[in-house]
N, C-alpha and C positions, 0 to 999 in steps of 0.2 A: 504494500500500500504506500505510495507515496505522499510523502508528507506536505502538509501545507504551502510551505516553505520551496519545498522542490517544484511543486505545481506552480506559484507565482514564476519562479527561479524558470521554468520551462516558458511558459507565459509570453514572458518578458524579453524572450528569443524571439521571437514570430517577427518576420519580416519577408514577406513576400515579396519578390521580383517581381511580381504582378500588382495593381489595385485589385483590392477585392469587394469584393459584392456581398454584401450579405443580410438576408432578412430575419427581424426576430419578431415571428407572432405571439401577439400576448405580452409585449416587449414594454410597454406603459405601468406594467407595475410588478412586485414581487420578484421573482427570481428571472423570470424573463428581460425585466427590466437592468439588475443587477448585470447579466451577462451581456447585454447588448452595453452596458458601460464600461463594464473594463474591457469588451471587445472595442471598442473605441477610442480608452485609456493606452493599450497595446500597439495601438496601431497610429497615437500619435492624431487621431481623426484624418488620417489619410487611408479611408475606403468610403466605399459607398455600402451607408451604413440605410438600413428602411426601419423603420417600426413602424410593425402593423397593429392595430388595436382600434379600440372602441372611443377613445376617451381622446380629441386632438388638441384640446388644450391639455390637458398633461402629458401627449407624447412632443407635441412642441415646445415644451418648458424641458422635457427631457432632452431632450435634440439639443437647445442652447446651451447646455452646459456643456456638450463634449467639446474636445479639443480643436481649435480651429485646422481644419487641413493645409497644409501649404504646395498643396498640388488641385491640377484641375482634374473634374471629368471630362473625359475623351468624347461625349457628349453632351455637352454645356450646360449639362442640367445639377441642379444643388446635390450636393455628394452625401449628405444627410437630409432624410425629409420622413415626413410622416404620411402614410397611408392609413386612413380609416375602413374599417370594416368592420360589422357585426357579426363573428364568426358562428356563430349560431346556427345562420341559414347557409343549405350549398348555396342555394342560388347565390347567395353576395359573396361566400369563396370565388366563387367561379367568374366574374365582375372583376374582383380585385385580380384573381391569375392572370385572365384574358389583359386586362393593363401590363402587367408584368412581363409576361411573353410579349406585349408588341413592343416597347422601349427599353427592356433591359438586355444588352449582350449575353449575358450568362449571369450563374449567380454559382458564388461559391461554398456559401455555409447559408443553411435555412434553421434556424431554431425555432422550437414549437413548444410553447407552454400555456397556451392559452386553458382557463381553465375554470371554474363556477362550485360552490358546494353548495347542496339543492335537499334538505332533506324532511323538502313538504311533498315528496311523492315523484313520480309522472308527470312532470311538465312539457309538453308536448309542442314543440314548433308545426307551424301551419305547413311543414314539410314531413310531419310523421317523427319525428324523433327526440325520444326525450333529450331537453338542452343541456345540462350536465353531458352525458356521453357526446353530443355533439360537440362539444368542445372539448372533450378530454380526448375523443378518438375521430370521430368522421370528419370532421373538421381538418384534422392535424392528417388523415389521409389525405383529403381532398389538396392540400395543399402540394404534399410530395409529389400526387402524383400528375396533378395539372403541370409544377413546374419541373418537374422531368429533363425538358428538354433545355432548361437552362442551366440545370446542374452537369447534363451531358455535354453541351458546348463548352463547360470549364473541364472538365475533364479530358477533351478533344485536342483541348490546349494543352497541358499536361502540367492545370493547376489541383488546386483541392476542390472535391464536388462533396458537401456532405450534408448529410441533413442527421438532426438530432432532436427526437421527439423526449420531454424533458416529464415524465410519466411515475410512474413506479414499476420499472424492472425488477425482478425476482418476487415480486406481490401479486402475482398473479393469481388464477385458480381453474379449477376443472369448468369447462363451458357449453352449454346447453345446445346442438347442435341444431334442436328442433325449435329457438325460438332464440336467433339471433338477432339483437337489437332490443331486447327484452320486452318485447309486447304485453307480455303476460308473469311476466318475472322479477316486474322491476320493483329495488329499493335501492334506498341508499349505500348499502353495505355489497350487494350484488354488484351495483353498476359499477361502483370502485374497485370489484376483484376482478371483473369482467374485462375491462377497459384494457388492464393489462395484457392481457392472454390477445386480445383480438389486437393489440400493438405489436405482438411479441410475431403473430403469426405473418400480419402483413411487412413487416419489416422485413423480416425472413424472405419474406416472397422477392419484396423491392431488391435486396440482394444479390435474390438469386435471377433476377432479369436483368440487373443493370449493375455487372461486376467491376465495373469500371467506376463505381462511386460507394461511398460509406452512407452506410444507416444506421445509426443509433436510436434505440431508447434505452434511458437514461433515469436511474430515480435519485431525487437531491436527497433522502433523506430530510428530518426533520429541519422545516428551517424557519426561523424567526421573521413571519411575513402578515401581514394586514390582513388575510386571508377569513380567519372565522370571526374578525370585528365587523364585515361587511354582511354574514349573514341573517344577525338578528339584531333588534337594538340590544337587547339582553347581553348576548353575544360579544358587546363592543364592551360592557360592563366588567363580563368577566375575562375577557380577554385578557388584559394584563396580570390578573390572578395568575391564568393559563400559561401565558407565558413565562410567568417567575416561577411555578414549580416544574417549569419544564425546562430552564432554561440551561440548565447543567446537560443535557439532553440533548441538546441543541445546539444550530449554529446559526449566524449570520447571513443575509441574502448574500452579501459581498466575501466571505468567504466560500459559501455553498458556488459561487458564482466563477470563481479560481478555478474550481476543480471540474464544472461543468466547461467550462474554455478548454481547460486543459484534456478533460475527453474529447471534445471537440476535434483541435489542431491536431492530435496525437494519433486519430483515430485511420486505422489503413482501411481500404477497401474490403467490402464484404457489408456483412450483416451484424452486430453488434449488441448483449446486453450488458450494463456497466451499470454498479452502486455508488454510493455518492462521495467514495472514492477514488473515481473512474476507472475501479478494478473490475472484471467481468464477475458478474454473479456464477457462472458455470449454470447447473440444474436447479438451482432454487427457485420455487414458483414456476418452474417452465411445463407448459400443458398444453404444448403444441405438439399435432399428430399430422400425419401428412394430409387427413382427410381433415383436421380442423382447419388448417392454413388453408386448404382448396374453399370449404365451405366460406369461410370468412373474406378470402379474399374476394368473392365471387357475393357475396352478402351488401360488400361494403359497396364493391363498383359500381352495380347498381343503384341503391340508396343514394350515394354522392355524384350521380348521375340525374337526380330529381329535379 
């Protein structure tokens, strides 16, 4: 396991011969947020950095603070900017892609942490899908796989294509093959086992079609983030409670943020599960069969197809 210390230490190398591209959904707060800063921090503000997210006044408060670039883009457009989206629905993934694929060369690193805790039931978008899992998992597909061929063009080059779904690796659990998407199964406690397993499977697949680029999901472990103040008012009450007995437990966005980078940069081609040490979990949690990855893959592309 490498240590803090050596993760910054690695970090702190990264300098590409190339400008890089890179998008982080869900990048406006929490851990997504933290990684698309010190990816920023790292690079000096010389990439072309996107945050995607809901919120554009605080992804554009986040954007001013990085490092001014002292290079251009090769097409004149601002090297940092904010992209709104409500990742909820495909339809407005697939909005936000279709922009990306017409004006961005390639893209070298995609981060995905967009994410909601929901635990008044089944909340249902006007697309069929409960919104928690939409943003924990079909969402965070739809994204890989629309931008596909931008990650292939940095690849072609012979820079880094990676995408890193930022989830809970090795938490996964056994998954119902006859009611994918949990129509009839859903709680709070399922969809959070579930999400993994159906991460774990299409990752795998992304893989194994496009050997030429890395796939991670990635779990941060426990991290110190605004997360359960937003979903009650109750909830904002006891939160710091929560936080101070847990806090020996736990770590920092900006720490947890080191180590997700440093899976990131590090990570070689293939398919990927990594804890929030950026060590491989090996078999824990994994409950992928070759007929769950067919089912799920084939589950999802439809659905994110709506």
């Amino acid at each position: 396991m490498p240590s803090l210390a050596v993760a910054k230490a690695a970090n702190a190398k990264f300098s590409p011969a190339y400008l890089p591209v890179a998008v982080f959904v869900g990048g406006t707060s929490g851990i997504g947020q933290s990684i698309a800063e010190v990816f920023a921090r790292y690079t000096k503000g010389n990439a072309h950095i996107i945050i995607c997210g809901q919120n554009r006044t605080k992804g554009e408060s986040i954007i001013a603070k990085f490092p001014k670039p002292t290079v251009s883009s090769p097409l004149g457009a601002p090297l940092h900017e904010f992209v709104q989206c409500d990742a909820t629905l495909m339809k407005n993934v697939g909005v936000t892609t279709s922009d990306l694929l017409a004006r961005l060369p390639k893209l070298n690193f995609l981060v995905l942490s967009q994410d909601a805790l929901n635990f008044q039931g089944r909340d249902e978008t006007e697309e069929g899908i409960a919104k928690m899992m939409a943003l924990k998992y079909y969402s965070r597909f739809k994204f890989i796989n629309d931008l596909l061929p931008l990650l292939q063009k940095a690849a072609d080059a012979g820079e880094d294509a990676k995408a890193m779904s930022v989830l809970a690796a090795g938490r996964g659990s056994k998954i119902d093959l006859d009611d994918l998407g949990l129509k009839n199964s859903y709680g709070f406690i399922n969809a959070t086992l579930t999400s993994p397993t159906y991460t774990d499977c299409t990752v795998e697949e992304f893989g194994a079609r496009n050997p030429s680029i890395a796939f991670t999901h990635i779990a941060p472990g426990f991290v110190r983030t605004p997360s359960f103040s937003r979903l009650h008012w109750s909830m904002a009450l006891l939160s710091p409670i929560l936080m101070g007995i847990m806090y020996p437990f736990s770590v920092s966005s900006d720490d947890c943020a080191e180590y997700m980078l440093y899976a990131l940069l590090n990570g070689d081609k293939g398919a990927f599960r990594k804890d929030n040490h950026a060590e491989n979990v090996g078999e824990k949690g994994y409950y992928v069969t070759d007929e769950a990855r067919k089912a799920v893959w084939e589950h999802t592309l439809a659905l994110t197809k709506a």
